[in-house]
VOSEKOL-189005 format. One record per residue (C-alpha): x, y, z. Coordinates in steps of 0.05 Angstrom, whole numbers, plus 5000, padded with zeros to 4 digits. Example, Ala and Ser with C-alpha at 12.3 -4.5 7.8 and 13.67 -1.06 7.14 Angstrom:
<nodes>
524649105156;527349795143;
</nodes>
This chain:
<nodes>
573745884395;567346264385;566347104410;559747254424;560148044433;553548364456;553049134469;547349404509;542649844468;543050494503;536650794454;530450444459;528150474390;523149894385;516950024427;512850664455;513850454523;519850894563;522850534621;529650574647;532549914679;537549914737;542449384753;545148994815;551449504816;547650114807;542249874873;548549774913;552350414899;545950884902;544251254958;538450944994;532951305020;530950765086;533650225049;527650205004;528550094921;521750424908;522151064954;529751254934;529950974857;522750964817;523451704804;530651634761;526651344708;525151854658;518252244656;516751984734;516152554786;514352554861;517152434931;518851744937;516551794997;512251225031;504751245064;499450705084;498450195129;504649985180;509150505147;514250765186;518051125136;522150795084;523750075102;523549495055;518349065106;511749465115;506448935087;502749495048;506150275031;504750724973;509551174950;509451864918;511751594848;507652004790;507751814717;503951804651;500252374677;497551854722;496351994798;500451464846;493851024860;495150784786;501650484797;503049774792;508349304819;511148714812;516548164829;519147664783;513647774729;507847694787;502948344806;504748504883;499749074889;495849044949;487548974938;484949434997;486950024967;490550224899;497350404882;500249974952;504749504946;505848764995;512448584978;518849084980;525048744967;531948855009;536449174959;541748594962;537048114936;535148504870;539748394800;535048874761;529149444771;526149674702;521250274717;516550434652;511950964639;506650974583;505750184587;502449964514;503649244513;498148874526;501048394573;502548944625;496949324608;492149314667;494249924709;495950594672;501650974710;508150724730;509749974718;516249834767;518649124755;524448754813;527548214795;531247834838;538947514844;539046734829;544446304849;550446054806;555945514796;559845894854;557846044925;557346694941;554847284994;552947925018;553848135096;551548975112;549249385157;545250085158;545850485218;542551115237;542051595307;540852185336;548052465321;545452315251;538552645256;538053365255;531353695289;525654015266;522554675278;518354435344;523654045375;529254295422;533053575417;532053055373;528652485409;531451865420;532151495348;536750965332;535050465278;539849855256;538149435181;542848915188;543748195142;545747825091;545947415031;548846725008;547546384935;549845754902;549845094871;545644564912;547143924860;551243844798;545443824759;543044604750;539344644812;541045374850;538345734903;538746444937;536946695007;536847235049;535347445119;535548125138;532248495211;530549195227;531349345299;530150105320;525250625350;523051295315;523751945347;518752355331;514553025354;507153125360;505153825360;497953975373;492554425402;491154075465;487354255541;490454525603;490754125660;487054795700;481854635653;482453885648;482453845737;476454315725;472253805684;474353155726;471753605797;465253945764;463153445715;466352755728;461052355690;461552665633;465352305566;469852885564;472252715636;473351985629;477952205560;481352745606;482452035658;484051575607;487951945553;490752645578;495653075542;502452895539;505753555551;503254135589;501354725529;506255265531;504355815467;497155975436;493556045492;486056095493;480956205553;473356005555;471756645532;475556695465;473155985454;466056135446;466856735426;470756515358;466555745368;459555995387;455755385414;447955145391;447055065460;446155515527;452555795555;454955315620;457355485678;464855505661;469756215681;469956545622;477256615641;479555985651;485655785604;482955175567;487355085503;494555155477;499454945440;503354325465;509753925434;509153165457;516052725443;517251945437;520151425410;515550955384;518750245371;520150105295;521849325283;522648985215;523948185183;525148015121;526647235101;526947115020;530046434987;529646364907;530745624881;532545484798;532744864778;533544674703;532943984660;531243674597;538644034569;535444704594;529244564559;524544624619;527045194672;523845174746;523645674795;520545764875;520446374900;518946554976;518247195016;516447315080;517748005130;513848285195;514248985213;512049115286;510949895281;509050335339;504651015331;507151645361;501252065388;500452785428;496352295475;500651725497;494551305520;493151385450;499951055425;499550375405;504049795367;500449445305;503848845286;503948705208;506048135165;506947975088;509047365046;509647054975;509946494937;511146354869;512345724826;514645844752;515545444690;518645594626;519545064573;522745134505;519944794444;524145124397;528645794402;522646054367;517745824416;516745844488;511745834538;512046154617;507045944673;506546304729;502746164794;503146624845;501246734931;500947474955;498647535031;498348105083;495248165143;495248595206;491648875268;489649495286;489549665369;484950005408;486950285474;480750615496;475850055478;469850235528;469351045502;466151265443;469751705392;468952485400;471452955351;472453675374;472954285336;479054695360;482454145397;488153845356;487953195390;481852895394;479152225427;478951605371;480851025357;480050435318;479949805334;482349315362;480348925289;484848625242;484548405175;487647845110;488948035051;489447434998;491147414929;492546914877;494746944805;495846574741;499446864690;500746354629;504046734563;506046364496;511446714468;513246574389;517946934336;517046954268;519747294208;518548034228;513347934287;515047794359;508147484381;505647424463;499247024473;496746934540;491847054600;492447364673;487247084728;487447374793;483447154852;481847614907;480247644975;479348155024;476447835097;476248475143;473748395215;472349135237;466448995277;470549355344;472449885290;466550145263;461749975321;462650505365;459151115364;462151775340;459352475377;462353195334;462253745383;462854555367;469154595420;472054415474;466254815523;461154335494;465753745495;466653835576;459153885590;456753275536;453153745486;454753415415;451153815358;451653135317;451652385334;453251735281;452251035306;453050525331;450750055280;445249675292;442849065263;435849215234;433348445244;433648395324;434349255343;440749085374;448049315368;451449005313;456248425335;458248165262;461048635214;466748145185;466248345115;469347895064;470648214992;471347714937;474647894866;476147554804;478847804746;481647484681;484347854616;486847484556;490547844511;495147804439;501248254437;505048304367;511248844357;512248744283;518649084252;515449364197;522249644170;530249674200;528350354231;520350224244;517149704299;509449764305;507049534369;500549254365;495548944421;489148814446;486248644519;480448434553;478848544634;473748234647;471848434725;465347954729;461348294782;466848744809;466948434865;461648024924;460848364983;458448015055;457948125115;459047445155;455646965123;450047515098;449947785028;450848465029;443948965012;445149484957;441650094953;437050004881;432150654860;425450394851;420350714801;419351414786;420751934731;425452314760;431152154804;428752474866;421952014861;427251484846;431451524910;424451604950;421951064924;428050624929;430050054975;434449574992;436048904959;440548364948;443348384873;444847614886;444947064929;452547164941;453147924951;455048114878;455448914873;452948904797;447448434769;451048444701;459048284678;463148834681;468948824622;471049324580;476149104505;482649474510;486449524451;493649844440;497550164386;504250494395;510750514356;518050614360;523150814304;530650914294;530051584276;538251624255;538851044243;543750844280;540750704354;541351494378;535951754376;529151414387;521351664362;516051434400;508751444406;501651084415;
</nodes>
């Protein structure tokens, strides 16, 4: 009989990097902020700060199916945009904006989360704050499951300073998971289905009109834009504190235009508290399939996400309230094969989509923006939007003597198809208050876009962003002595032309100066022209060489206590 006794180093004493792995036991005993790994456990790494807390697109608080949050998670003197994620070795990050995420794991389904700050290996070099790696559970020789449920009321909720009750808020996470063999000969698999079922409670407090002075606009000036809002899209609650009149209004607002009509003491603003429940529905399906040959040689996995989120908006207009339906998957194929216990090589191929649509409720008004009313008349939409991504990752990993050597590349293919035409289409009038608003003076005016070649409104603005990036790169962490490891590495990103831009099937036009020697003769003399026959942003390559240096010694010794640096 042979022992094999391992002992987890508790000292990281061979690399510059600090990170601070979780397991499968520590996920399921922690306290969970929504059920979400990143919000509740990113920041018990060492040297990472912030919230936790989530923002972007189809976040509804901390859930573990919103298709593309942030979260307050600050590293590496790094702000959060500079974070990147990833599941099983694959980049997650979403491409409209930086620092968001596509794919949040259920906690059940996760056997480790390593968080790292002050990332110097090459291979996992392209953002520069927080790195937060999931990886997920894999079947075994045994079946086994999960079943739970997360429950949450308004017995459970306390209330905040504008609300005399809580409003109604009830929100149920309920699943499960099941793992096993599926043949005798190493093939395994892992699932899970979990739901979200619920609706938010939540209170909108804003400066909104009276209806005195809202039934005075729809009887003295019913053609206005101000009184088809007031028809459309009133106030949900009548204002009860912070009252202001006509008068105070322009005297504190004083308007570019002649005084109207309007009693000086009419009430026309307050404060007003406006409650609902907005509905808050979640999906998440995941299965995980290992399959291994060739006397373990050649190891294959399949990896598949999918989740929905169908999250409503709480606003101090309910008109104004509307549900966007969201939706994010992933697919990954990987291989690893073995030549030797001293060399091996992973390939990775990887499928990252979210999409979504954003509603409009009040498509035939423009938007008006009022000074001094809290509340104010826009909306965007209704225009949705696909977000694609692809990515090869292919690393040859080889030990010898003293150096640990990682050879490889990262491509990533992007694609961001937006069709906003309903979104950015409509006007937009700015108005110095609420006296102005009622009457139609604006004192600015943007829009709509029109297309210069016929003099008409614009009726394609489907923009489709294009991306490409690859980076090769060499990794070596070389034990120089027992107590020293140099980690050294180099890496090139090579963007291309950042990105092509079109609009439909148009090329986009980038402003270019023209001749001149200064820059204000520049910009006059400057015009408009396509870089490219595709849309490219930059005529030339964009890349930039990347190299790293860090180390990591046994100060003692004997694994206590750990120098760092790079």
């Amino acid at each position: 009989t042979v022992e094999v006794v391992g002992e987890t180093q508790m000292v990281e004493t061979t690399g510059a990097t600090i990170s601070h792995a979780l397991e499968a036991e520590t996920i399921a005993e922690a306290p969970l902020l929504g059920e979400n790994v990143y919000a509740s456990l990113a920041t018990l790494a060492p040297g990472v700060s912030g919230t936790g807390m989530a923002w972007g697109t189809g976040s509804q608080g901390p859930n573990a199916f919103d298709s593309e949050p942030g979260f307050q998670i600050i590293a590496a003197g790094q702000r959060s945009d500079s974070n990147e994620f990833q599941v099983d070795g694959s980049s997650v990050n979403g491409n409209s904006r930086d620092g968001i995420v596509n794919i949040t794991p259920e906690p059940d389904t996760i056997a480790e989360m390593k968080i790292s700050t002050d990332t110097f290996s090459a291979e996992k070099g392209r953002e520069s704050g927080t790195l937060i790696e999931l990886f997920t559970k894999s079947g075994t020789r045994k079946f086994h499951g999960s079943v739970s449920e997360m429950h949450t009321d308004n017995a459970l909720t306390a209330r905040t300073e504008f609300q005399t009750k809580v409003p109604r808020s009830i929100r149920n996470d309920f699943g499960g998971t099941i793992g096993g063999p599926l043949s005798r000969k190493g093939t395994f698999f892992f699932g899970s289905l979990y739901w979200m079922k619920g609706v938010v409670g939540q209170t909108v407090t804003e400066t909104m009109e009276t209806s005195a002075f809202r039934n005075y606009v729809l009887q003295n000036y019913p053609n206005t834009v101000a009184a088809q809002f007031f028809k459309l899209a009133p106030a949900g609650a009548e204002p009860t504190s912070n009252f202001q009149t006509v008068g105070d209004i322009e005297t504190a607002l004083p308007s570019l235009y002649s005084t109207p009509p309007i009693p000086t003491s009419l009430v026309a603003l307050g404060t007003a508290s406006v409650s609902q429940s907005p509905i808050n529905n979640g999906f998440q399906g995941h299965v995980r399939i290992d399959h291994s040959f060739h006397g373990e040689k050649d190891r294959l996995f399949y990896d598949l996400f999918r989740a929905t989120t169908l999250g409503g908006s709480a606003a101090a207009r309910p008109a104004e309230s509307y549900v966007s339906p969201n939706a994010n998957s992933m697919h990954k194929v990987d291989y690893i094969h073995t030549f030797s216990p001293s060399l091996v090589n992973e390939v990775g191929v990887t499928y990252v989509r979210a999409d979504g649509v954003g509603l409009n409720t009040t498509p035939s008004l423009p938007n008006a923006y009022t000074t001094g009313l809290g509340a104010g008349f826009s909306a965007w939409g209704t225009a949705g939007w696909v977000h694609n991504n692809w990515n090869y990752h292919d690393v040859l990993a080889y030990v010898r003597g003293a150096h640990n050597l990682r050879v490889g590349i990262d491509v990533d293919r992007q694609q961001d198809l937006d069709n906003f035409t309903n979104g950015t289409v409509p006007p937009s009038f700015s108005f110095t208050n609420i006296v102005d608003f009622a009457v139609d003076h604006p004192y600015s005016q943007s829009g709509p876009i029109i297309n210069p070649s016929t003099g008409l409104i614009a009726d394609n603005l489907y923009s489709r962003v294009l991306m490409l990036y690859v980076a090769p790169f060499v990794q070596d962490d070389w034990k120089v002595t027992r107590r020293l490891t140099v980690n050294l590495g180099m890496r090139l990103d090579d963007y291309a032309h950042i990105a092509t831009l079109q609009y439909g099937a148009n090329p986009i036009a980038l402003f270019t100066p023209g001749a001149g020697s200064t820059f204000a003769e520049q910009v006059a003399d400057g015009t408009m022209v396509h870089r490219s026959s595709n849309g490219a942003i930059t005529s030339d390559p964009v890349w930039r060489i990347a190299p790293r240096v860090g180390f990591g010694s046994d100060v003692a010794g004997n694994g206590s206590t750990s120098g760092r640096g790079g």
